[in-house]
C-alpha positions in Angstrom: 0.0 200.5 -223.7 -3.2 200.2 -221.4 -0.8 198.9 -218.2 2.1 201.6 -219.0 -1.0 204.8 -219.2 -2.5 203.2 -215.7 0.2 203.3 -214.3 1.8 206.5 -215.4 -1.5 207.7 -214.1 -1.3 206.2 -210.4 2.2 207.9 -210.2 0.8 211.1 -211.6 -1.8 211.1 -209.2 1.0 210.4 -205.9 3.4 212.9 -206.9 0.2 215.3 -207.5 -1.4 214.3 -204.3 2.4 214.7 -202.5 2.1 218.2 -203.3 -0.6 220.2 -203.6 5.7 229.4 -204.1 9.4 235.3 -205.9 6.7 237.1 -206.2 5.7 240.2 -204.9 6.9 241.6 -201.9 7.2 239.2 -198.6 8.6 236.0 -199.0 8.8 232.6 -196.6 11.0 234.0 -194.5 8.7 237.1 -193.8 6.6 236.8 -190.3 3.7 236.6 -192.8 5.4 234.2 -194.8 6.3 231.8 -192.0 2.7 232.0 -191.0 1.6 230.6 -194.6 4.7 227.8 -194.6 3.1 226.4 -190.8 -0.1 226.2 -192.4 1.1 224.6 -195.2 2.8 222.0 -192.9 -0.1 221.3 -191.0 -2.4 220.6 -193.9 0.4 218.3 -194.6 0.6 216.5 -191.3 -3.5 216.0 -191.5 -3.0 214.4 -195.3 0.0 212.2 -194.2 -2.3 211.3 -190.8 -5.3 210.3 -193.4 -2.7 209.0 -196.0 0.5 207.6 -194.5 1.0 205.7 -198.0 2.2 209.8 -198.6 6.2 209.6 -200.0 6.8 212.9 -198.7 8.4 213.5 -195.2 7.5 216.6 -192.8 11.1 218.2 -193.6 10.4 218.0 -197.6 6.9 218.8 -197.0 8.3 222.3 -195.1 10.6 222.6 -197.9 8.6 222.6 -200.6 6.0 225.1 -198.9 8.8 227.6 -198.5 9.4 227.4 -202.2 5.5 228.0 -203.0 5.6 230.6 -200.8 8.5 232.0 -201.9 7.2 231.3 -206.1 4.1 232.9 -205.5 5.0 235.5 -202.9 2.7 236.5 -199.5 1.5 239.3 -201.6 0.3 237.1 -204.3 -1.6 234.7 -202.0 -3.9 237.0 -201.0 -4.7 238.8 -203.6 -5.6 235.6 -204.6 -7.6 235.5 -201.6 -5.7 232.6 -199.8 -5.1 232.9 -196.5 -3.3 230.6 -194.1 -6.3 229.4 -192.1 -7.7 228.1 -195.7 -4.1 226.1 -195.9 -4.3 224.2 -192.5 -6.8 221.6 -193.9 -5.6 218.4 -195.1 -7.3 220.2 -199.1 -5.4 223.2 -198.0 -3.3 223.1 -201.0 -6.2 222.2 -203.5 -8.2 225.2 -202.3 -5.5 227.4 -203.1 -4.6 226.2 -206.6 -8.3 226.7 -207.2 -7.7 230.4 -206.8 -3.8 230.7 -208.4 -3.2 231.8 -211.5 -1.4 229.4 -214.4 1.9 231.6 -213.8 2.1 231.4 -210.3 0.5 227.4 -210.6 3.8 227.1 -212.8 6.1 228.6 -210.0 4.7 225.7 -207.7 5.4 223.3 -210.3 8.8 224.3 -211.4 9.5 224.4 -207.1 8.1 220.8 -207.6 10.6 219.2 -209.9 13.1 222.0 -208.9 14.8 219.1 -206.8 16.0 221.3 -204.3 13.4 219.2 -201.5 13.7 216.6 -202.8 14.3 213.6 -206.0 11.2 213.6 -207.3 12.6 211.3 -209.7 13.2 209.0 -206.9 9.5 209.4 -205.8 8.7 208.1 -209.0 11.6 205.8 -209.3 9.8 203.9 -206.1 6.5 204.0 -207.3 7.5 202.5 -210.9 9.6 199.5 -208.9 6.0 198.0 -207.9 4.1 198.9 -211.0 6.9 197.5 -213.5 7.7 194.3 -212.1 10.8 192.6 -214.0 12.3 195.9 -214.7 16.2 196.7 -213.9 16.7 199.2 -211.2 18.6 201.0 -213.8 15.7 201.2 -216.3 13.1 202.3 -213.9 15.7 205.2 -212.3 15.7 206.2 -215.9 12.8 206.4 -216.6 11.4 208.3 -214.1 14.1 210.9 -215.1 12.7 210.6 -218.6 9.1 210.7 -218.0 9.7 213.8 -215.4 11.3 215.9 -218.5 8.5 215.4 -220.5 6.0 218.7 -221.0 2.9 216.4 -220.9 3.6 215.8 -217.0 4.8 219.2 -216.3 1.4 220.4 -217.8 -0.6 217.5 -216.3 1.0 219.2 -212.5 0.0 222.8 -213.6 -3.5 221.8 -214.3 -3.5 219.6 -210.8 -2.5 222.6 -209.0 -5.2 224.8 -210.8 -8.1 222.0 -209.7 -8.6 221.3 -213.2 -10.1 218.0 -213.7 -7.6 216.7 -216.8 -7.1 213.2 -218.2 -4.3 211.0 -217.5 -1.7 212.6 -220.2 0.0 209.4 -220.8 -3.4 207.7 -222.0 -4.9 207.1 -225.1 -2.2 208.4 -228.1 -0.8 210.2 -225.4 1.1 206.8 -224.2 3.4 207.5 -227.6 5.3 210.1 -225.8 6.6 207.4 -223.3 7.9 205.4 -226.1 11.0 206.9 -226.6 11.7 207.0 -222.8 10.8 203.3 -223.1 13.3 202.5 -225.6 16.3 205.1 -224.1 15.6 203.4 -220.9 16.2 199.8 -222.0 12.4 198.7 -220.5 11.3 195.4 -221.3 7.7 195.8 -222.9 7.5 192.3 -222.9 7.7 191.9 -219.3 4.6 194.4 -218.6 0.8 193.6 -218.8 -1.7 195.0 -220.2 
């Protein structure tokens, strides 16, 4: 159970770190919009430059900030007092969800697992290959599908995007809500260590 939480948590922590949103009135595609997406894309370059181990590429990364702009609205970024300057630093994106609210933290999340950028099941997917050694490629496609349905990692990304500092869900008795995804995805306990 100690190996399965770790490791839920490394994974947790890359598809947190890999991101980092239709509300009011100017969207993405608004000259103000577009001005929030660039910055959002260069915070992203300076990240991937500092952290190439980053699963993310520059055309999901410009993506997914056209979603967050477009979840959270221009309008709503600065009456949250975000600005695009404050988003071109590689902690562009943790600055803002310091100042978002949980609803519009939520939009970001849901644009997140959305899959419209990208698989983030297949983020995962990658990321549990080298973590569960022995594991079918079948089982660990699964289970990333699993564990991405369940609330506790859904919640776990809202309070990442808020800044909250917020245990590993997966640890502790939190690790019995992988067990069923455990079982429906045919992994072989016995084969893990920890």
């Amino acid at each position: 159970m100690t190996r399965r939480a770790m490791v839920i948590g490394v994974v947790l922590a890359t598809l947190l770190a890999a991101c980092g949103s239709s509300g009011g009135g100017n969207g993405a595609s608004s000259s103000e919009g577009k001005k929030y997406v660039n910055a959002m894309v260069t915070g992203f370059n300076k990240e991937k430059a500092s952290d190439p181990s980053n699963p993310i590429t520059r055309d999901q990364a410009t993506c997914l900030s056209k979603k967050m702009v477009d979840a959270v609205g221009v309008d709503g970024l600065k009456k949250a007092g975000v600005t695009p300057q404050s988003l071109e630093g590689a902690s562009g994106l943790d600055a803002m969800g310091k100042k978002l609210n949980t609803t519009q933290a939520k939009s970001i999340a849901t644009a997140f697992f959305g899959g419209t950028c990208f698989d983030a099941s297949k983020l995962l997917a990658t990321q549990f290959q080298s973590e569960f050694t022995g594991q079918t490629k079948a089982s660990i496609d699964c289970l990333a599908k699993e564990v991405l349905k369940l609330p506790q990692m859904q919640t776990a990304l809202v309070d990442s995007i808020l800044g909250k500092d917020s245990a590993n869900p997966f640890s502790g008795s939190g690790a019995n809500a992988l067990l069923p995804a455990f079982t429906k995805c045919k992994i072989d306990v016995s084969k893990l260590g920890g």
